[in-house]
C-alpha positions as CSV (number, residue, x, y, z in Angstrom):
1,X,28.4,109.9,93.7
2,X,24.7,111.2,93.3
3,X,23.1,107.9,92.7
4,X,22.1,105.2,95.2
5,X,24.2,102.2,95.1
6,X,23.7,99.2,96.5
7,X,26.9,98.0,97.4
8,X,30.2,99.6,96.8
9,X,34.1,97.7,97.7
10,X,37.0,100.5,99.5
11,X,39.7,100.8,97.8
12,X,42.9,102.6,98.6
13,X,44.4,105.2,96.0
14,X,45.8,102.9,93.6
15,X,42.1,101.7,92.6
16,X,40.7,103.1,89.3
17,X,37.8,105.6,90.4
18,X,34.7,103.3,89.4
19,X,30.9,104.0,90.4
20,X,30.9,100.9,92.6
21,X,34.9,101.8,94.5
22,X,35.1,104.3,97.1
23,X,38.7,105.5,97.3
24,X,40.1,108.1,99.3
25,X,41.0,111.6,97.3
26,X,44.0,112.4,96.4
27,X,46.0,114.0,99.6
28,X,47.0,117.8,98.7
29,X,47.0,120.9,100.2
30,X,43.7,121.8,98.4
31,X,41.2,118.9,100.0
32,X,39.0,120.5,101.4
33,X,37.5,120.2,105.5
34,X,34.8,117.6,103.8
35,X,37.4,116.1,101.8
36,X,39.4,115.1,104.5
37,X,36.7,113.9,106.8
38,X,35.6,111.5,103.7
39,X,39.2,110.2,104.0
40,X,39.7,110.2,107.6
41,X,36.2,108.2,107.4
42,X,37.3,105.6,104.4
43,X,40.6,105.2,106.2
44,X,38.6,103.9,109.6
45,X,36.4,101.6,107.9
46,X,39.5,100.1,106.1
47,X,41.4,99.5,109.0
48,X,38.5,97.5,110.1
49,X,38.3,95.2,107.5
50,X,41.8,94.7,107.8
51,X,41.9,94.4,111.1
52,X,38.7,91.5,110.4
53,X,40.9,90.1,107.5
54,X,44.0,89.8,110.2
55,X,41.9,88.0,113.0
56,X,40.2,85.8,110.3
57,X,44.1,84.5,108.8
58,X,45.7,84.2,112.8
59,X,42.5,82.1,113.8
60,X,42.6,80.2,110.4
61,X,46.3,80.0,109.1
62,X,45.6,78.1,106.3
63,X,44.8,81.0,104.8
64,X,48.4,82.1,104.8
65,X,49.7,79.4,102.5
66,X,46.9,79.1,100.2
67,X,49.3,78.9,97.6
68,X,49.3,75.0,98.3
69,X,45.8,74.6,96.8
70,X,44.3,75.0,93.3
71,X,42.3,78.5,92.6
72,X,39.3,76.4,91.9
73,X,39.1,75.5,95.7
74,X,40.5,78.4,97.0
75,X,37.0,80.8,97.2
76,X,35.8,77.2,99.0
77,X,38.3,77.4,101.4
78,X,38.2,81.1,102.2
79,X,34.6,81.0,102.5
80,X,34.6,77.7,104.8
81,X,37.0,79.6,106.7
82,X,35.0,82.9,107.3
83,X,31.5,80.4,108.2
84,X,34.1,78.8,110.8
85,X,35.1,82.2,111.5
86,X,31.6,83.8,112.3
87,X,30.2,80.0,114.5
88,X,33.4,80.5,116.3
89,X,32.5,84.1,117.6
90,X,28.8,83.5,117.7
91,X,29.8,80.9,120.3
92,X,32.5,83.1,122.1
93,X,35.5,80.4,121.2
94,X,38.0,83.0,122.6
95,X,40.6,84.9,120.2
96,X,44.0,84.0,121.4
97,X,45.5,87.1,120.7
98,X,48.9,85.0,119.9
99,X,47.9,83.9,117.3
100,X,48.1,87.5,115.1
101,X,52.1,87.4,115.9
102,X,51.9,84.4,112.6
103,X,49.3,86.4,110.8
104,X,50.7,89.8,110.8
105,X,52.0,90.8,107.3
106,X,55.9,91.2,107.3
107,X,58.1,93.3,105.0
C-alpha cells in the first residue's frame, strides 16, 4: 500500500478497497506469481480467524442466538465471551471438539 499502517481488518472480495482493508485481488488469468501468493497468503490468515471465530461460538453458544439480546449489550457479551474464551485456553479447559457440530454455519 506504500505506507505503514498500524492495523488493517481482511476482508474478502466484496469489501470496498480502503487503506485500512486488505482484500484479496480479483482472481483472473492476469494475477500475477506475487499476486497469487498475496491471495494464497490473505486466504490462510482468514481461515484462521474463522476457524478462531468457529471455536469461540461452539465453546460459547450464546453467541449463536444473540439475536435474543439488545445491540447495546451485545459488544458486552461478545467481548465477555472472548475474555472467557482466552482464561479457558490459558488454563488448558479442553476443547470438546463436539461442540463445533452446533457451531458450524449451515446453508
Amino acid at each position: 500500500m506504500g505506507k505503514a499502517q498500524k492495523y488493517v481488518l481482511l476482508g474478502d472480495a466484496t469489501y470496498p478497497l480502503q487503506d485500512w482493508i486488505l482484500k484479496p485481488y480479483q482472481e483472473d488469468e492476469n494475477l500475477t506469481q506475487r499476486q497469487l501468493q498475496f491471495n494464497y497468503r490473505l486466504k490462510r490468515a482468514h481461515s484462521v480467524i474463522e476457524n478462531a471465530f468457529l471455536r469461540l461460538k461452539a465453546r460459547w453458544q450464546i453467541l449463536l442466538k444473540c439475536d435474543d439480546c439488545s445491540l447495546e449489550l451485545l459488544p458486552t457479551l461478545v467481548l465477555a465471551c472472548c475474555i472467557l474464551h482466552n482464561v479457558c485456553e490459558a488454563h488448558d479447559n479442553p476443547f470438546n471438539e463436539e461442540w463445533l457440530e452446533g457451531a458450524e454455519p449451515t446453508e
